[in-house]
N, C-alpha and C positions, 0 to 999 in steps of 0.2 A: 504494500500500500504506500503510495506515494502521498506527501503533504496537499491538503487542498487550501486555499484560501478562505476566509471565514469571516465574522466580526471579529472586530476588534475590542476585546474586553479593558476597560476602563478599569485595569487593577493596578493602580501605581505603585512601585516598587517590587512587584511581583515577578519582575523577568528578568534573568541575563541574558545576554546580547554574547552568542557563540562567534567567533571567529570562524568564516569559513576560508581555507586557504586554497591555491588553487592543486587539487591533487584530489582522490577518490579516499571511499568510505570503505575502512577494515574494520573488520572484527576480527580481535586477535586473541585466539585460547591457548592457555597455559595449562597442563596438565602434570603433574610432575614432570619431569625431564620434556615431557613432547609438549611441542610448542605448533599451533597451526594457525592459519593467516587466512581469511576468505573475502570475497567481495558479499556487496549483498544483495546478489542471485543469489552468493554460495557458492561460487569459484573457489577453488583452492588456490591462495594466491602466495602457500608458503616458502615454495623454492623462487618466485621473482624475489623477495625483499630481505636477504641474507641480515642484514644488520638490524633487521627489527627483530627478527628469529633469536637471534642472538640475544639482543638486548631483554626479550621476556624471559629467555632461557635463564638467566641472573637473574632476575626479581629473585628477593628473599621469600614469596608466596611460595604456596605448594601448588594453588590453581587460582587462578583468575579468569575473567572475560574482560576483555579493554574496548571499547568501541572508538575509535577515533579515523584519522585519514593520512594517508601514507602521501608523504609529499617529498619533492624533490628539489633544490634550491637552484637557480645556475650561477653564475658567478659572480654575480650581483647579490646574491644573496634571497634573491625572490623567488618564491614556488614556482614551481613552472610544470604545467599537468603535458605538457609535450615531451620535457622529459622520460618522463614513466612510460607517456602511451610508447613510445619510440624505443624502450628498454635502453638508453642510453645510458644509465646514472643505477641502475636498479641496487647494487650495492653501496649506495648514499642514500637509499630513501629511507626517511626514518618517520615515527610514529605519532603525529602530535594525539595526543590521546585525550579524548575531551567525556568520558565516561566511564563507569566502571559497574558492571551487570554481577557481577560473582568476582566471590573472593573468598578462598580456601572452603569453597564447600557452601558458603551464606550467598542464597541467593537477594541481591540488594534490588534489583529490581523495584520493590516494595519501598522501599525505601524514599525521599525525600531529593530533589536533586541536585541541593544544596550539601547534602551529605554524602552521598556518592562521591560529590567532587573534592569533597573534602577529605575522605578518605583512598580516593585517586593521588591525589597531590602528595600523598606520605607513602603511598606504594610508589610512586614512578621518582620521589626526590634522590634516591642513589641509584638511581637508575641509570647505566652508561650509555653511549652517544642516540644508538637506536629510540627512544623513546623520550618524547618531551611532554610533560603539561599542556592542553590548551586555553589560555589564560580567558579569561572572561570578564571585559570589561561590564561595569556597573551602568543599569537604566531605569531610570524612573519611569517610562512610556511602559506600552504594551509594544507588541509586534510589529514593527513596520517593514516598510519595502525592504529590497536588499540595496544597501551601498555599501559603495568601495570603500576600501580600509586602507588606510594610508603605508600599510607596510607592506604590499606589497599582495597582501591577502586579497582574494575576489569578491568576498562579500562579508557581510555582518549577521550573520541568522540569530536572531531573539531563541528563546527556549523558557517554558514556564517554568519559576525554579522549585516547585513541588512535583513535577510531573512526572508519570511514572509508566513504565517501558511495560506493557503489558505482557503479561506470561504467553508464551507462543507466538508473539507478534513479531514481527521481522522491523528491527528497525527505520526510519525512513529516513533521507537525506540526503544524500549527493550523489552523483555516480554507480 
């Protein structure tokens, strides 16, 4: 299920404003030692992104679920989703991980998604190069269009920060 368009709910202070960068949507599972990388058809996407495999393989967790977006930089420093399509960089793409659905066994889902992220940010902070935080600046509005991000990111996606990932539901968002 893809996002549809809707009202706009008049709940001040109730949303973050997600970074969208320019690169596609992983889901990334940790299982002890086995570490697997999908799109979200459900591609196996764990042998293109060596350095994110990597980088969950360390987590100090025994299992996770990370939802975030594999992104590529050029030399500029700016994502660049031609990178990846073109497999030019695929051992540089690494994980900005803006989620977190399970962790050692608890599934969070349920959970708050102010809390998720808060407990994302203490799993991924020794985390090496493969996997970064994705930061989420602060809004008092509700949802608006998509605009550009000044770093370099392709848009600003709002997210309600109570909202909660339904059991069985496939993610939705980019790619």
């Amino acid at each position: 299920m893809l996002a549809n368009q809707g009202p706009s709910p008049a709940l001040r202070g109730l949303w973050l404003r997600e970074i969208k960068h320019d690169g596609f949507r992983v889901i990334a599972r940790k299982d002890g030692p086995r570490v697997r990388l999908y799109s979200r058809p459900g591609n196996d996407l764990t042998r293109q992104f060596p350095l994110i495999v990597e980088a969950l393989a360390r987590l100090r967790s025994c299992s996770c679920i990370i939802d975030g977006e594999a992104v590529a930089c050029d030399d500029n420093g700016i994502a660049s989703f031609e990178l990846i399509r073109q497999h030019r960089v695929d051992a540089g793409v690494f994980l900005y991980a803006f989620d977190l659905l399970e962790l050692n066994g608890d599934d969070l889902r349920r959970d708050p998604l102010q809390v998720r992220k808060a407990t994302l940010t203490s799993v991924v902070a020794k985390a090496v190069a493969g996997i970064r935080f994705n930061e989420h600046p602060e809004s008092d509005g509700g949802p608006s269009s998509v605009t550009p991000a000044s770093s370099g990111s392709r848009a600003s996606c709002p997210s309600a920060r109570t909202r909660l990932t339904a059991q069985g539901a496939r993610p939705t968002g980019s790619r």
